[in-house]
N, C-alpha and C positions, 0 to 999 in steps of 0.2 A: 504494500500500500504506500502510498505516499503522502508523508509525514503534513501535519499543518506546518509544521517551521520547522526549520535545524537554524544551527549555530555554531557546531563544533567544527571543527579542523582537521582534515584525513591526511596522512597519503595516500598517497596511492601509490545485400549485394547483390539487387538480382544477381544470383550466384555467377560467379562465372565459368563457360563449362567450352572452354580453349583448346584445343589437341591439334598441334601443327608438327613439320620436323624442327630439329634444331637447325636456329635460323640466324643466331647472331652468340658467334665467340670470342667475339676482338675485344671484350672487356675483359677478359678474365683473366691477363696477368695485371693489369691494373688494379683487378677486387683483390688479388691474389698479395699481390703486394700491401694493399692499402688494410688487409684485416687482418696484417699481422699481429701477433700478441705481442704486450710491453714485455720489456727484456728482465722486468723483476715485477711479477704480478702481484706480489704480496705487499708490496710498497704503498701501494693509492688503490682507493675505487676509482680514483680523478682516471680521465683520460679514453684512448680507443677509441677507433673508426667500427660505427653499425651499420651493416649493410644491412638492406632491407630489400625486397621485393613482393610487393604486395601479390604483384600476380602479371600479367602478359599482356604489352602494355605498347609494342611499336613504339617508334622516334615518338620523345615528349615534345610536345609543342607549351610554350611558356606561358602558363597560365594559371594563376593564383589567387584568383578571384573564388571567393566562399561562395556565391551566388552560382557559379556556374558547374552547376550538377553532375553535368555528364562529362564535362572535361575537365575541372580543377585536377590539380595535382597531388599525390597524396601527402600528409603533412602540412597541409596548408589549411585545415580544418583540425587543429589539435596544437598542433608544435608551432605555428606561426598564431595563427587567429586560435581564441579560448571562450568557454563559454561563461557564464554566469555560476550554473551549478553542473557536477557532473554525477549521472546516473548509472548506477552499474546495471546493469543488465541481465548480471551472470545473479544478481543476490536480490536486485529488487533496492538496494540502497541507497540515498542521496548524500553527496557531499559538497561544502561550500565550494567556489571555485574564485572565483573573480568578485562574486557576491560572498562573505562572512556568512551572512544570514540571508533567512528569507519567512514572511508573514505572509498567512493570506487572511482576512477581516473575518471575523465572525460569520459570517452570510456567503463567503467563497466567491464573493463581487468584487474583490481588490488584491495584489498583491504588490508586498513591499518589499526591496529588495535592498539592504544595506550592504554598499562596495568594499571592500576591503582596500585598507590606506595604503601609500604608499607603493603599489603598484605605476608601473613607467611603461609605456609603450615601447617597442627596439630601439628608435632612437631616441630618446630621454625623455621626450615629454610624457606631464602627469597624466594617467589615464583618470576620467573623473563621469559623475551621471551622465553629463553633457554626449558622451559617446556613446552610451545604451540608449540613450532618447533620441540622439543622431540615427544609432545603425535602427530603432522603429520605426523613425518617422520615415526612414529613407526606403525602407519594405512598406508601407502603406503609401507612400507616394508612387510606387512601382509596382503592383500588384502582383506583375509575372515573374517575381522573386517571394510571394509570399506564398514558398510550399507550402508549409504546415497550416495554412487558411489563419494566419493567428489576428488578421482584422476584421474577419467575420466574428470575432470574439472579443477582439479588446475595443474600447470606446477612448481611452487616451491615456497617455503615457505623461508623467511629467518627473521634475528634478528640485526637489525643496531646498537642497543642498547639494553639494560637490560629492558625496556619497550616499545619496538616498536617490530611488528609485521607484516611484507610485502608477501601478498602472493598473487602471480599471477598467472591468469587466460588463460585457451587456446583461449576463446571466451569470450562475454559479456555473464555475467551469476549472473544478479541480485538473483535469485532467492537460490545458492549456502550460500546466508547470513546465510538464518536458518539453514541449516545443520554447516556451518561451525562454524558460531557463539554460534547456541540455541538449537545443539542439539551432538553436542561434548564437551565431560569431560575431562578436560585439569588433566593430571596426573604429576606426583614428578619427575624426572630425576633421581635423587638420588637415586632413589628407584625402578624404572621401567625398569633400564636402565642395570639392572639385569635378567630381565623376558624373560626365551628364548623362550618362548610361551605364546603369552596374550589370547590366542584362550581359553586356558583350564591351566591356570594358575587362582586359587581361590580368590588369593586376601586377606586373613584372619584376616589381621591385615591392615586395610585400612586407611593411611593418609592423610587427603585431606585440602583442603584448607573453607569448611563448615562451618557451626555453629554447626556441633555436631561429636564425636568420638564414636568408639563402647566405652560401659563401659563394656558387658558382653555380651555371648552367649550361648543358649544350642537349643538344635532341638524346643522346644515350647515357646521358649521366647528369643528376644533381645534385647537389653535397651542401647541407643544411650544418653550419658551423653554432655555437653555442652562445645562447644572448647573455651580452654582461651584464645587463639590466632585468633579467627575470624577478619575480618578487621572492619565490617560494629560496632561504636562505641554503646557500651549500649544493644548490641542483641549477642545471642536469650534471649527471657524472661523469657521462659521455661527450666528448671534445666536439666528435663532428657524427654525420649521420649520410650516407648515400644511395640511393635511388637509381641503379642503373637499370634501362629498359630491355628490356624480352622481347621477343615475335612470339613465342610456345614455353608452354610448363615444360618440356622437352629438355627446353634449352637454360631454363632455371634451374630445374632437376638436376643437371648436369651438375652446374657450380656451388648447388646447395649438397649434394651427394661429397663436392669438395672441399669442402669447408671453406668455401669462400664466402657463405652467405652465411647471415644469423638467425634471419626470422622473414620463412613467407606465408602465403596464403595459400598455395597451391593444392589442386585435385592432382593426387597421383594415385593412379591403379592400385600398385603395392608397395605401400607407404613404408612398410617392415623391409622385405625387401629390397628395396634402392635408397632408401636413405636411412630409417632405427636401426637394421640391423649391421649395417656400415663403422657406426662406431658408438654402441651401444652403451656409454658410460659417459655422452654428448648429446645425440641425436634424439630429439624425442617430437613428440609431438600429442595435439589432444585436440577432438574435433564435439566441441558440444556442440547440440543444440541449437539452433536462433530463430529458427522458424518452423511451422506447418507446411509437407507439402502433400496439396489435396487436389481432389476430382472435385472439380465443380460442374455439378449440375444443373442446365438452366429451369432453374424450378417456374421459370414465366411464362413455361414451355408441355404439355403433352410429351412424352408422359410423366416429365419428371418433377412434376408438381404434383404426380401423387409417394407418398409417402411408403406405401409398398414398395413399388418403384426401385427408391432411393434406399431400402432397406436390403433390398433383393440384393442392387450392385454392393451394397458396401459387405453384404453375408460370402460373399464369393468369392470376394478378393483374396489372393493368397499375399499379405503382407510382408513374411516373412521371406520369401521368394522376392521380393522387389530389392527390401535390405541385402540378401546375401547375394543375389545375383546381378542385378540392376543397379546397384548401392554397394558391391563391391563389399560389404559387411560394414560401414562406414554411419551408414546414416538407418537408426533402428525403427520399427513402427512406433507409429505416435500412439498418443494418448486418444479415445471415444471424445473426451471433453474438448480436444484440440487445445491441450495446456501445454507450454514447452516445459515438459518437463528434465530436467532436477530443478531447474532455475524458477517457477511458480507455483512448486509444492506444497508454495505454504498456504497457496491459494483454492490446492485441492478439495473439492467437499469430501466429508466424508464416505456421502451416499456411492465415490464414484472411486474411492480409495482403492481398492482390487479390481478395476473395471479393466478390461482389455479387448482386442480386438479376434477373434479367431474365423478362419474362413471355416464355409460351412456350405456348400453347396446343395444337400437335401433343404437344409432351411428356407436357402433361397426358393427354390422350388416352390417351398410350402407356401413362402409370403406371395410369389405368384398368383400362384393356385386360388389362393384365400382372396386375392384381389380379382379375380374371375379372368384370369389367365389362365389360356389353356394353351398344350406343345402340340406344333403342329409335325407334320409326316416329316418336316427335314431337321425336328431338334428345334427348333424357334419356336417362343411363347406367343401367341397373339391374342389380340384383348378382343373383347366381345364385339367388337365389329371385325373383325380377322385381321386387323393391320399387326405387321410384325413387328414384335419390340428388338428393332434393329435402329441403329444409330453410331454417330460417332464421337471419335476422342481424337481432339484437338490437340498436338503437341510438336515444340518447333523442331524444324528438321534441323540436325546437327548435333541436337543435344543428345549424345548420345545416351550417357545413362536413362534421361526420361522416358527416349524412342524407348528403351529395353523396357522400361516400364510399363509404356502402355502394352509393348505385345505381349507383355505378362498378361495384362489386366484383361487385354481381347480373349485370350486363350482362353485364361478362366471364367470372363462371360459366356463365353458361347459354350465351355462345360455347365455352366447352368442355362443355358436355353438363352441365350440373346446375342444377338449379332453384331457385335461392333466391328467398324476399319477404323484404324489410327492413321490420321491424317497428320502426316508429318508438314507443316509448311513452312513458311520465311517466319521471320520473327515480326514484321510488319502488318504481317496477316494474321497470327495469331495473335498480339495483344488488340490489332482492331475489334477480331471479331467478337473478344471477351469484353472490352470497351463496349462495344454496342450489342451486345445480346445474339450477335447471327452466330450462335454454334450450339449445337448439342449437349456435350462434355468437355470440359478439357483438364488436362494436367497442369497447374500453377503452383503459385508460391503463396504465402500472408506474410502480411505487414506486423510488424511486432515492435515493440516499444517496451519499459520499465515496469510494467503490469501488464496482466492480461486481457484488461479492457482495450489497449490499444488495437490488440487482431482483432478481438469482437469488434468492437466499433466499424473497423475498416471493414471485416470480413462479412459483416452482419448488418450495420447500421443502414436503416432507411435512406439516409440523409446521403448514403456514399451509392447510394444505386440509380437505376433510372429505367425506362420503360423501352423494352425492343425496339430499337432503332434512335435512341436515343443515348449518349455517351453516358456510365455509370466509371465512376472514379476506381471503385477499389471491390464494392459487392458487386461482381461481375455473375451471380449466380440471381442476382436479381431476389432476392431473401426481404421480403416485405412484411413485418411482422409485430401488432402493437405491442404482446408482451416482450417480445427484443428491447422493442425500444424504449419502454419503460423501464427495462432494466438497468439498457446503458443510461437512462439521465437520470435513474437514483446513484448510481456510481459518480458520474461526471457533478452531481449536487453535491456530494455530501464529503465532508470531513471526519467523519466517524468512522474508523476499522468496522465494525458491526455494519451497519450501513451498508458499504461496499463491499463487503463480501458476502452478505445476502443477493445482492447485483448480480454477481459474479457467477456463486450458487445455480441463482437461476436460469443464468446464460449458459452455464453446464448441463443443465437440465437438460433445456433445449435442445443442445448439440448431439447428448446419447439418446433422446429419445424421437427428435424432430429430421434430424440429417438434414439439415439447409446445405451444409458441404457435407464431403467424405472425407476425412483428414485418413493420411496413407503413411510417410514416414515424417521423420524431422530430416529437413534442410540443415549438413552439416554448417561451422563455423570452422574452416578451412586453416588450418595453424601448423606450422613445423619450426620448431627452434633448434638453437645450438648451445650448450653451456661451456663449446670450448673456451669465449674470450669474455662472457658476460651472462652475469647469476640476475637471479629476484624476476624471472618469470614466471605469468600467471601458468595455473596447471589445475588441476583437479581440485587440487587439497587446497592451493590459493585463488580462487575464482575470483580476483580482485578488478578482473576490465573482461570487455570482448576481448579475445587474442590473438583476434583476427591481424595483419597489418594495415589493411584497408578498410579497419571500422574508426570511427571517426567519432568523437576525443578519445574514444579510449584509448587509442597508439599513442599519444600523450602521457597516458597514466604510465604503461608497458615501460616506457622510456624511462621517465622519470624514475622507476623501479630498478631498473638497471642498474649495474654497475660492473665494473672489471674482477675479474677471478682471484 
């Protein structure tokens, strides 16, 4: 849940699914050299070159604008630009960051955000209100930078003083925290207040208030040097930080299998084999969790706005077949409730504590049967006017693990009586078609946030859908539903633990007993480290950030954790 205030003081994708040959090696006596170990480790944690490779990424083009989504650079949302508060994800816990504290008013209509003193931007000026009211006002004057919708909810922002931050709300809108606190990058005044377009304005020379600066840049390599002006005293431990670019996991695999890299994101086949069991007292790695990935159904649609239906497909699935085969053993079935589970455990009901998924092919049958389906001469069920419950599943060609998924999933439908083709297509046509309701089934992902109200909302919310032929944001299964949605805005009102997890409760309910979606496995978080040159990685036992490289602040927290051997 997330807290009415804190105060205290911590330390601390649409997935990507890339397979090319190895396409670029001309870095790698460069990394080879530059990740050497200090010549007396035991002397300092100061010091050391991090290489980092988030993931397969062709020539960088120089771009370090927080606004631009799909091509900022990674580290430029964390280690340059910082947020307010940062939310772990992996624990559900909030910590101060750039804000000390934070208030929301009795009624969940205001919140108050006091700055932490003495804080300095890269190059020396004081950061102060004046630049969190700057980087709002400058998203409400620009709309197509305001992902998170956060002026459909705030009414106005103001600065009583040089560290005070008041911004009010149209409604109660606890849930506004994370967007507004943990997932906006508070920018320079002095400096931004120049930018007549932050839409497709670059950014090239990025000042931030981080632990690191750019030191250099060209299209295959960037190297982020250490700000002397950070607030947090004694960090970062790490001298510099570098970013060299990939064409393929292939060719990252390669130099990470060498000890030349420290920390990526990459999908590999056999993770044990080509890189843990390489040098097994260094090499590790741990793929939690971040998301649901589910069948959706368009329930706006014949037939799969009836409820048998949707029960039949999800009894048939063989799950466990998708993880070990599809998934490589990597990514496990999910939860009935669609909770990422270890990480919103706490938000488990009881009701659903042992609940799990098992295929079942007679059952399916049954629920057919029971809904006046009957198997015709060639194995296919037809409803009582004889049309066949035949249909498809949407999923984009290339990806290869998912393709493997749906022909799992086809298999086992039509061993229970239903006839699907997986329609493999462009990546253009398949998020249209889920955008606008023109598909059947398809294989997707959920949006996930600091609580579990975040997927429901996205995955569930009235408010994120829309009617066939018409663009829906994010419930692409087209889920219209008044008890939904009075559950998400007893959660989104209230300030009360009890409260919101009655919310929550309910929206579980829903999920095992309604199937608005089919949730199938979890969406790993893609992590491989090294502890040859640098300890205080998160891991199992320390879930203290995503661990991703390309999740974004937490690569900040990762960092700052670090240190020399």
């Amino acid at each position: 849940m997330i807290p009415r205030s804190t105060s205290s003081y911590g330390s601390l994708y649409v997935r990507g699914k890339v397979f090319a040959l190895i396409s670029l090696l001309l870095v790698l006596v460069t990394l080879l050299a530059a990740c050497g170990g200090p010549s007396n480790p035991s002397t300092s944690r100061y010091g050391g070159t991090l290489t980092m490779v988030p993931g397969p990424t062709g020539d960088y083009t120089r771009n370090f604008n927080v606004f631009a989504t799909g091509s900022v650079l990674n580290g430029a949302q964390g280690l340059v630009y910082e947020t307010l508060l940062f939310f772990n994800r992996e624990d559900g816990s909030v910590k101060p960051w750039l804000a000390s504290s934070y208030q929301f008013s009795s009624d969940a209509t205001s919140i108050t955000f006091n700055l932490r003193p003495g804080v300095q931007w890269s190059d020396g000026k004081p950061f102060t209100s004046a630049d969190v009211v700057f980087t709002l006002k400058m998203i409400h004057d620009h709309p197509a930078v305001d992902y998170s919708g956060l002026w459909n909810v705030i009414t106005s922002v103001s600065a009583p003083d040089n560290h005070t931050v008041i911004v009010k709300l149209k409604q109660p809108s606890v849930p506004i925290l994370w967007y507004l606190g943990g997932q906006t990058y508070i920018l320079p005044q002095h400096l931004w207040s120049s930018v007549s377009n932050p839409v497709t304005y670059t950014n090239p020379d990025p000042v931030g208030t981080g632990p690191y600066v750019l030191k250099s840049f060209t299209p295959q390599l960037y190297v982020f040097d250490r700000n002397p002006h950070f607030w947090q005293p004694g960090k970062p431990y790490i001298n510099e930080i570098r970013y060299p670019s990939f064409n393929s996991n292939t060719s990252a695999d390669l130099l990470l299998s060498q000890g030349a890299v420290d920390w990526t994101g990459l999908f590999t086949p056999d993770v044990n084999k080509t890189f843990a069991n390489r040098d097994p007292a260094h090499n590790h790695y741990w793929f939690p969790p971040n998301n649901v990935v589910t069948l959706y159904p368009n329930v706006a649609k014949y037939p799969f706005n009836v409820l048998a239906v949707r029960q039949a497909i999800s009894a048939a699935i063989d799950r466990n077949k998708l993880y070990r085969i599809g998934e490589n053993g990597y990514e496990p079935p999910s939860h009935p409730t669609a909770l990422v589970l270890p990480a919103n455990q706490g938000t488990l009901s009881p009701n659903y504590a042992n609940a799990s998924f098992t295929m079942n092919t007679a059952r399916a049958a049954s629920l057919l049967e029971r809904a006046g389906f009957k198997k015709g001469s060639d194995g296919i069920y037809v409803d009582r006017n004889g049309k066949r419950l035949a249909f498809n599943l949407n999923v984009v060609s290339g990806w290869t693990d998912w393709v493997t998924d749906c022909q799992i999933m086809a298999s086992n439908l039509q061993a229970a009586g239903m006839d699907v083709k997986v329609n493999a297509i462009s990546y253009n046509s398949y998020y249209s078609a889920l955008q606008m309701g023109s598909f059947d089934t398809a294989i997707s992902w959920t949006t996930t946030g600091p609580t579990p109200y975040y997927l429901y909302n996205s995955m569930l919310g009235t408010t994120n859908t829309a009617p066939i032929g018409q663009q829906a944001t994010s419930n692409w299964e087209r889920w219209s539903d008044p008890a939904t949605d009075r559950f998400l805005q007893q959660y989104a009102s209230s300030l009360g633990s009890t409260e919101q997890q009655q919310a929550l409760s309910g929206i579980q309910k829903i999920m095992v007993e309604q199937l608005p979606t089919i949730p199938l496995i979890y969406g790993a978080t893609w992590y491989e480290y090294s502890t040859a040159r640098f300890v205080g990685w998160p891991d199992q036992q320390h879930p203290y950030a995503v661990p991703a490289p390309y999740a974004a602040p937490d690569e900040e927290i990762v960092v700052l954790n670090l240190h020399q051997v």
